[in-house]
C-alpha positions in Angstrom: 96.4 -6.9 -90.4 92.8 -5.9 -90.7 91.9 -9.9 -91.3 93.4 -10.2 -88.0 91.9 -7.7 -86.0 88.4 -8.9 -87.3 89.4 -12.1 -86.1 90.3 -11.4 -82.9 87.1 -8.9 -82.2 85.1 -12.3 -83.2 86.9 -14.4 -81.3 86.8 -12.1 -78.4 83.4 -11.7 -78.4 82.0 -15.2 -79.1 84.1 -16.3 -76.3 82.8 -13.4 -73.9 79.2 -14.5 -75.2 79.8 -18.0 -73.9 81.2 -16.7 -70.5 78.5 -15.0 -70.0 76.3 -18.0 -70.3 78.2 -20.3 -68.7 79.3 -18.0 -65.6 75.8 -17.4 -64.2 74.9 -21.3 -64.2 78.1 -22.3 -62.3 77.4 -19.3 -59.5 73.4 -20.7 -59.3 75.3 -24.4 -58.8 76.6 -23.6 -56.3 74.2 -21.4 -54.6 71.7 -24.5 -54.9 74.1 -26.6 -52.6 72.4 -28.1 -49.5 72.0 -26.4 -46.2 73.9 -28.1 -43.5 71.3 -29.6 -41.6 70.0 -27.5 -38.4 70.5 -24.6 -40.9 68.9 -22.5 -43.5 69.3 -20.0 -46.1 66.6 -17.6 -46.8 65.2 -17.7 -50.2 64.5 -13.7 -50.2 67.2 -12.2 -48.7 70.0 -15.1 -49.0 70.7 -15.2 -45.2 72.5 -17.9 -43.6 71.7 -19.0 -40.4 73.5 -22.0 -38.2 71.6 -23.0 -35.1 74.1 -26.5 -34.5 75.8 -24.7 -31.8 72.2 -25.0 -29.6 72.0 -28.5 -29.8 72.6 -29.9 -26.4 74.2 -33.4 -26.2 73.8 -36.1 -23.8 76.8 -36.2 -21.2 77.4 -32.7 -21.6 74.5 -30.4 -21.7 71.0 -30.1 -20.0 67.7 -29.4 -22.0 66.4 -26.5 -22.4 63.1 -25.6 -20.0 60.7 -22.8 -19.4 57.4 -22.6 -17.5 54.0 -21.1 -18.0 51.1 -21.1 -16.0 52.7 -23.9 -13.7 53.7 -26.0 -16.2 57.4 -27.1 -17.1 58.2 -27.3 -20.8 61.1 -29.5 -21.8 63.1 -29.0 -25.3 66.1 -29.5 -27.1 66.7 -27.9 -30.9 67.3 -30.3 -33.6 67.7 -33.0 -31.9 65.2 -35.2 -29.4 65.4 -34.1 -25.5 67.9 -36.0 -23.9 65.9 -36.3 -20.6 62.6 -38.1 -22.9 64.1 -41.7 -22.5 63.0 -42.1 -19.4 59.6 -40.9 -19.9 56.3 -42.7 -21.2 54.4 -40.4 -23.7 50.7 -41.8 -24.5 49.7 -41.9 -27.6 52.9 -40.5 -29.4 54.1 -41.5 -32.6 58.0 -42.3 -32.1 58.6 -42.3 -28.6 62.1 -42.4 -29.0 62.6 -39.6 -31.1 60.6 -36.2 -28.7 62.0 -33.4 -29.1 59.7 -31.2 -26.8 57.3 -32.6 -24.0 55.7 -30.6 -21.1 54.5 -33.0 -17.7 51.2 -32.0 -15.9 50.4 -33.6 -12.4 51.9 -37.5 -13.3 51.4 -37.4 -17.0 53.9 -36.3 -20.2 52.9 -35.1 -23.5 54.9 -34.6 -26.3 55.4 -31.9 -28.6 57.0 -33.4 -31.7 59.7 -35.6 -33.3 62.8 -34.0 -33.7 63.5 -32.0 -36.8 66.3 -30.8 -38.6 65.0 -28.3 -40.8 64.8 -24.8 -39.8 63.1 -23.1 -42.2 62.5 -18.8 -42.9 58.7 -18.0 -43.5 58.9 -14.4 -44.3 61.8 -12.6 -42.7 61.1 -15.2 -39.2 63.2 -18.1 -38.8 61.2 -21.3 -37.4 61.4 -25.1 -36.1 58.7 -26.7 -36.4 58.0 -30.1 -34.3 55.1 -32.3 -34.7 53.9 -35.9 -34.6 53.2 -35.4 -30.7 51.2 -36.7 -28.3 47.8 -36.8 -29.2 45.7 -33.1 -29.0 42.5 -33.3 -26.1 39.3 -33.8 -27.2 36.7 -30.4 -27.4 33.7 -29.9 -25.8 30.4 -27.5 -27.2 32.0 -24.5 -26.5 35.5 -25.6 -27.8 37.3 -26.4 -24.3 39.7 -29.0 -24.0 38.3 -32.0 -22.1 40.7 -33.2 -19.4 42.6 -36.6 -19.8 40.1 -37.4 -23.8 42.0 -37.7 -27.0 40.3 -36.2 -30.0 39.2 -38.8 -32.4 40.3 -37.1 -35.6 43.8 -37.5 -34.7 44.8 -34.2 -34.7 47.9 -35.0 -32.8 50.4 -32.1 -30.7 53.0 -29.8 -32.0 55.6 -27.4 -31.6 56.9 -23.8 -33.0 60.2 -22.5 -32.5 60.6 -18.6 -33.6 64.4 -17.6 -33.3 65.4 -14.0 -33.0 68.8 -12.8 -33.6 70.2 -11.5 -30.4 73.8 -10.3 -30.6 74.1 -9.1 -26.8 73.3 -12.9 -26.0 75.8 -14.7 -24.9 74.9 -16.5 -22.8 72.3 -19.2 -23.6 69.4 -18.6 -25.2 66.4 -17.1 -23.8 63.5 -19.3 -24.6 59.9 -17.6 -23.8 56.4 -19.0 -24.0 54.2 -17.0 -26.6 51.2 -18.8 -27.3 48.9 -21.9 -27.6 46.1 -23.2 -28.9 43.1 -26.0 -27.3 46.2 -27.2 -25.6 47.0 -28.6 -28.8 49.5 -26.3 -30.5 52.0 -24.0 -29.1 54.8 -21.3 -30.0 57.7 -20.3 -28.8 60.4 -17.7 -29.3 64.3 -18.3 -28.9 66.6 -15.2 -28.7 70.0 -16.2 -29.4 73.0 -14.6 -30.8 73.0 -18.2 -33.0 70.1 -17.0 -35.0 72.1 -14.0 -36.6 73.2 -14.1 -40.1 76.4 -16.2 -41.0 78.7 -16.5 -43.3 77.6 -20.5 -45.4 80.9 -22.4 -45.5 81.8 -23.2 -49.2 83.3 -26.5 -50.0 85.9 -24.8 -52.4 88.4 -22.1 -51.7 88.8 -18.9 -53.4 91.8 -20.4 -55.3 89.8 -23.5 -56.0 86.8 -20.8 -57.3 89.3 -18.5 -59.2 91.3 -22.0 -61.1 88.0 -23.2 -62.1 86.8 -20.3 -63.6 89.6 -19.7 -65.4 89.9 -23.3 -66.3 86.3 -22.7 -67.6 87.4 -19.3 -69.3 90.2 -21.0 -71.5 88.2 -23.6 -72.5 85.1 -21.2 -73.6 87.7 -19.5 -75.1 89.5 -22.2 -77.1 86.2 -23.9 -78.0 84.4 -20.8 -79.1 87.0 -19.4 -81.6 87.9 -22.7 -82.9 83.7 -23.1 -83.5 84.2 -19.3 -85.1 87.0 -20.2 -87.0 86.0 -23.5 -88.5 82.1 -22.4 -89.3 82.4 -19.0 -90.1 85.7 -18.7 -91.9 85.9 -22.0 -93.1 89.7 -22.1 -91.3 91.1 -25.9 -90.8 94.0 -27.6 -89.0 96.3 -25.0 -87.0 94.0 -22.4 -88.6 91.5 -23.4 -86.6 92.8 -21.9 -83.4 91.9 -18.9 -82.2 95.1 -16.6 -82.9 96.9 -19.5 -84.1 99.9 -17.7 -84.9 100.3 -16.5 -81.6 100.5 -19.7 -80.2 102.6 -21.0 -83.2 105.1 -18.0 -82.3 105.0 -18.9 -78.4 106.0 -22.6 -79.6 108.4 -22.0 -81.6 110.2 -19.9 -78.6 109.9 -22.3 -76.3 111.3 -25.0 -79.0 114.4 -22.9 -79.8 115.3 -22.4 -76.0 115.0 -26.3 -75.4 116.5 -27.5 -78.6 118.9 -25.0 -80.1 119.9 -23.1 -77.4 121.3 -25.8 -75.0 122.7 -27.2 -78.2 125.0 -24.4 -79.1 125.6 -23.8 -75.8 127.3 -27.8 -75.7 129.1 -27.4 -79.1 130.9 -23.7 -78.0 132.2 -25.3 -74.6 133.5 -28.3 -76.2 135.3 -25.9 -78.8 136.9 -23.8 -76.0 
């Protein structure tokens, strides 16, 4: 009896050993799995934030637009502005693909190429667009010059600052903040969209508890059969971590298939 209680403690705890390994690898897996895109997950506080639901899709929705110092900014969020088709944006790199343009007197600049990565710098959640029209040229004091394109190619672009707003339910507000040599500019987006979610998982909790203990047995087969075989040189059934609990469990399950059914046959046709 002593043999087999110093047996089982090994077994025991080479198996929790290997549990403990194993367990924290399969949890970072799937904490690695991609964000859904128009989403992301915060590498310092682990929040989860969707922003899908502001996307605005032709035949159904209308861009988003704000103004500021007379002039009307056009957007849409992760995905180009559906009213941009019919537009001509000099100098931009994809004009098929704007995501954010502003028109002042006959002419539109864009802001960016859509983009469907949100990212969190710090504790803020941003969009950024760029690959826009291209920025104006300076002059000595560092003014823009009317209607010149710098030479360096320094080209227009767009920041997106989301603040979670639960008493928004409506859309979201979208307010100018800043800019820069007409060149680069910011924006902030309250929304009840940019609060913290909950990330879909592509497995269930049954899935995640059958897998585990899948994963458990097997640490727990493998691991006291390594025990058994290395440590106290144990072969064939031996081998098996408290083999002759399983050799009792078959044997039960043999004579209630096998014997049982038997005698029950022979005593009925004796009757």
């Amino acid at each position: 009896m002593l043999w087999l209680a110093r047996d089982a403690r090994s077994s025991l705890l080479s198996s929790a050993a290997l549990i403990a390994f194993l367990y924290p690898l399969a949890t970072a897996a799937m904490a690695e799995l991609p964000d859904p895109p128009c989403s992301a997950t915060s590498n310092r506080t682990h929040t989860f934030v969707n922003l899908q639901s502001l996307i605005r899709r032709k035949g159904f929705d209308q861009d988003y637009s704000t103004r500021h110092d007379n002039i009307s900014f056009t957007l849409n969020i992760c995905a180009p502005a559906l009213s941009a088709d019919d537009l001509h944006f000099p100098s931009a790199e994809d004009a098929r693909n704007v995501s954010a343009y502003y028109r002042k007197g006959d002419k539109a600049y864009s802001l960016g190429r859509a983009s469907l990565k949100p990212k969190f710098v710090g504790k803020k959640l941003v969009l950024d667009y760029a690959g826009g029209s291209l920025c104006p040229k300076l002059d000595a004091e560092g003014l823009p010059i009317e209607g010149e394109d710098n030479e360096a190619g320094y080209r227009r672009g767009l920041t997106l600052s989301f603040v979670c707003d639960r008493d928004l339910i409506s859309p979201p507000t979208i307010s100018f903040i800043s800019q820069r040599y007409n060149c680069s500019y910011w924006f902030e987006v309250r929304t009840a969209s940019a609060c913290a979610t909950v990330k879909a998982q592509s497995l269930g909790p049954v899935a995640i508890f059958s897998i585990i203990s899948l994963v458990a047995l097997m640490v727990y087969f493998v691991g006291g059969c390594f025990y058994q075989r290395t440590v106290l040189q144990a072969r064939g059934w031996r081998q098996v971590p408290h083999w002759q609990t399983w050799l009792r469990a078959l044997n039960f399950v043999w004579v209630r298939k096998i014997l049982f059914p038997a005698r029950w046959f022979s005593v009925r046709g004796g009757g």
